[in-house]
C-alpha positions in Angstrom: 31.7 -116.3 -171.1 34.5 -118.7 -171.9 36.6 -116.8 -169.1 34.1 -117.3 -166.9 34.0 -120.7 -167.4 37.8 -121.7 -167.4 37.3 -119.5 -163.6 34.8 -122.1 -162.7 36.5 -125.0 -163.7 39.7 -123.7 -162.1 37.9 -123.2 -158.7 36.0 -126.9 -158.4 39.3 -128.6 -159.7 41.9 -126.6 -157.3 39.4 -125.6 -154.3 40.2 -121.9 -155.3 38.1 -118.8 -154.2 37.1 -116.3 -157.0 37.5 -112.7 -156.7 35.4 -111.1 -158.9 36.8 -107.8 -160.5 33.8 -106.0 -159.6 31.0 -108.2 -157.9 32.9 -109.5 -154.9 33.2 -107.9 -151.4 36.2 -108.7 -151.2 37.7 -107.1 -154.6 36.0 -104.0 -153.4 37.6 -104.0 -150.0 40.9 -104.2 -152.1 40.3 -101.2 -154.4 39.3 -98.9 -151.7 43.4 -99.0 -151.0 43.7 -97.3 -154.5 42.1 -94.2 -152.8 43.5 -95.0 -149.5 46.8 -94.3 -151.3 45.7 -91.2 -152.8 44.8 -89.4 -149.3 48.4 -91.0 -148.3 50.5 -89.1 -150.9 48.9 -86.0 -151.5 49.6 -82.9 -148.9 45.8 -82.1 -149.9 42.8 -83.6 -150.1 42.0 -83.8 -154.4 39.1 -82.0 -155.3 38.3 -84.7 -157.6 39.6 -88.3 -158.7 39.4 -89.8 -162.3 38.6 -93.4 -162.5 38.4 -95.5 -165.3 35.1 -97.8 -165.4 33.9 -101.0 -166.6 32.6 -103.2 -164.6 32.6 -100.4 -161.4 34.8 -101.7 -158.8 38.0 -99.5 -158.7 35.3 -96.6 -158.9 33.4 -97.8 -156.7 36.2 -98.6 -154.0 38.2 -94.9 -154.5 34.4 -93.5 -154.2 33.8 -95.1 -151.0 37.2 -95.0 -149.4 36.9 -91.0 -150.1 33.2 -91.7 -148.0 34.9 -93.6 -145.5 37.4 -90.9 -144.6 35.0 -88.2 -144.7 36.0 -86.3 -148.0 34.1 -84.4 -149.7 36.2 -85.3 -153.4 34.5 -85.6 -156.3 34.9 -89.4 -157.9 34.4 -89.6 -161.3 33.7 -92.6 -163.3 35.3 -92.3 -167.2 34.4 -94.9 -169.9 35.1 -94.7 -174.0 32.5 -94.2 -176.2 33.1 -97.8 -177.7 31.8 -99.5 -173.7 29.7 -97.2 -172.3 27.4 -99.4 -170.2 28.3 -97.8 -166.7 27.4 -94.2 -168.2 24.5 -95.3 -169.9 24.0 -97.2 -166.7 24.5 -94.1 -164.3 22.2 -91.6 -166.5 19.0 -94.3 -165.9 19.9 -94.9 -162.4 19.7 -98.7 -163.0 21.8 -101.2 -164.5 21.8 -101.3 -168.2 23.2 -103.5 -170.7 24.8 -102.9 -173.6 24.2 -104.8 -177.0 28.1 -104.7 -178.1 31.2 -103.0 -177.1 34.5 -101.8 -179.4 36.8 -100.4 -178.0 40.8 -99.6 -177.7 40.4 -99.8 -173.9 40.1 -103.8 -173.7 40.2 -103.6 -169.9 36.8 -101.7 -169.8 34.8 -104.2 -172.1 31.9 -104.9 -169.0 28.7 -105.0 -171.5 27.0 -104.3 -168.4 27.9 -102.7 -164.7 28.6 -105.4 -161.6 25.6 -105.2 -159.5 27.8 -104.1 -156.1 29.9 -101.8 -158.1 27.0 -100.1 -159.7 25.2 -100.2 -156.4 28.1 -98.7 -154.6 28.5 -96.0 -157.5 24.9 -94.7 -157.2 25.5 -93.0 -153.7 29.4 -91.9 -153.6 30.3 -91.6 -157.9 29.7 -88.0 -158.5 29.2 -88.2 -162.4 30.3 -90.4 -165.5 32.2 -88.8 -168.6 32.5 -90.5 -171.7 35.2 -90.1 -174.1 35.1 -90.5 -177.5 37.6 -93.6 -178.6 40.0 -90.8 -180.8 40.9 -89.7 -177.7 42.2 -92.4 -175.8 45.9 -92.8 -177.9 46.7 -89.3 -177.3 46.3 -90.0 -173.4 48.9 -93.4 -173.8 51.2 -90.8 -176.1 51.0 -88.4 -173.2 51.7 -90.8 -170.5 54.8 -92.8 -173.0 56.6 -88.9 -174.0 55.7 -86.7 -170.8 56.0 -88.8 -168.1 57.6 -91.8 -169.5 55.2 -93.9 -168.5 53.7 -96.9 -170.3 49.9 -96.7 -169.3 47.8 -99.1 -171.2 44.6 -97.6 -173.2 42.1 -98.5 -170.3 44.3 -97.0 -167.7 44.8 -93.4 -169.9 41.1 -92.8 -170.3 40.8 -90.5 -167.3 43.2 -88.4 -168.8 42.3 -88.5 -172.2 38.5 -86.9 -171.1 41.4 -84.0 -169.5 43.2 -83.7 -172.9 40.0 -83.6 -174.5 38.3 -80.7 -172.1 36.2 -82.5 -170.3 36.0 -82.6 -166.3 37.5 -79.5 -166.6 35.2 -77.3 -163.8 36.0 -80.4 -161.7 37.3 -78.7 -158.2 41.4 -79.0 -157.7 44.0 -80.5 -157.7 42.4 -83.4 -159.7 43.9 -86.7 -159.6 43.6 -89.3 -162.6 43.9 -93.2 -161.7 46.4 -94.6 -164.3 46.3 -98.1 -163.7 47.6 -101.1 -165.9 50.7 -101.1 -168.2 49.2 -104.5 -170.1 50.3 -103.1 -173.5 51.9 -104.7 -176.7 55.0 -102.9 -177.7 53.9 -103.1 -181.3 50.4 -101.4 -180.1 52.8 -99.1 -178.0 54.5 -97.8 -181.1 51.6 -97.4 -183.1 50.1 -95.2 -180.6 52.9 -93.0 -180.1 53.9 -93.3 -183.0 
């Protein structure tokens, strides 16, 4: 809320527009390049993509540039066990708020799905996974030693539900959005330790 409220101020002092992460047209115009970029550097079309959820709208835009072009991938929305709103969301088919969320991933604190995300989701997302929050430093260790990558904790949640088994009937070559390297070094270290 106070975020929310230094963005209004912002925008009546400086005559600024706000892009909402994941209730503005706009935003979700801008993360239908993420799977834009996908089609562009793969020789094949993925059989399915891993997306990290909060608020919906880098799902939602990968699920409907993959519409767009006529694909037939699989988009899959993956949220930790600690902010699960858009899987509890998904499962009723409407909009559901959560009472409180924990969790390592601090990107994919949305106690509740954006309505155009969410709305977007319910005809191109495929499924949700959730992940239980133990698994989300192994993915960061993963990315830090095999790839030497530094992938925040929000960003490595697609492939921690891999590491843990899950999306694993998923049709291939599967593709898992690691996005954001907002990490503390000190964090860093204590996950790969």
């Amino acid at each position: 809320e106070a975020r929310q409220e230094l963005v209004e101020r912002i925008v009546a002092e400086s005559g600024a527009i706000e892009l909402h992460p994941h209730s503005s047209t706009n935003t979700l115009a801008s993360d239908t390049t993420v799977g834009y970029e996908i089609l562009a550097q793969l020789e094949v079309v993925p059989g399915a993509i891993l997306v990290p959820a909060s608020g919906g709208g880098l799902l939602a835009g990968c699920a409907l540039a993959m519409q767009l072009e006529g694909k037939e991938t699989r988009v899959v929305g993956v949220q930790p066990s600690g902010s699960p709103a858009f899987v509890r969301s998904f499962a009723a088919g409407h909009r559901v708020t959560v009472a409180s969320v924990d969790t390592l991933a601090d990107g994919l604190q949305a106690s509740c799905p954006g309505a155009l995300g969410f709305e977007v989701a319910q005809h191109y997302v495929s499924a949700m996974i959730e992940i239980d929050e133990a698994d989300i430093a192994p993915a960061v260790r993963w990315f830090a030693v095999e790839e030497k990558l530094v992938v925040e904790p929000s960003g490595a949640v697609p492939l921690a539900a891999l590491l843990a088994g899950q999306g694993r009937d998923l049709p291939e070559p599967i593709v898992v959005v690691a996005s954001g390297g907002n990490l503390h070094p000190d964090l860093l270290a204590d996950l790969i330790g």
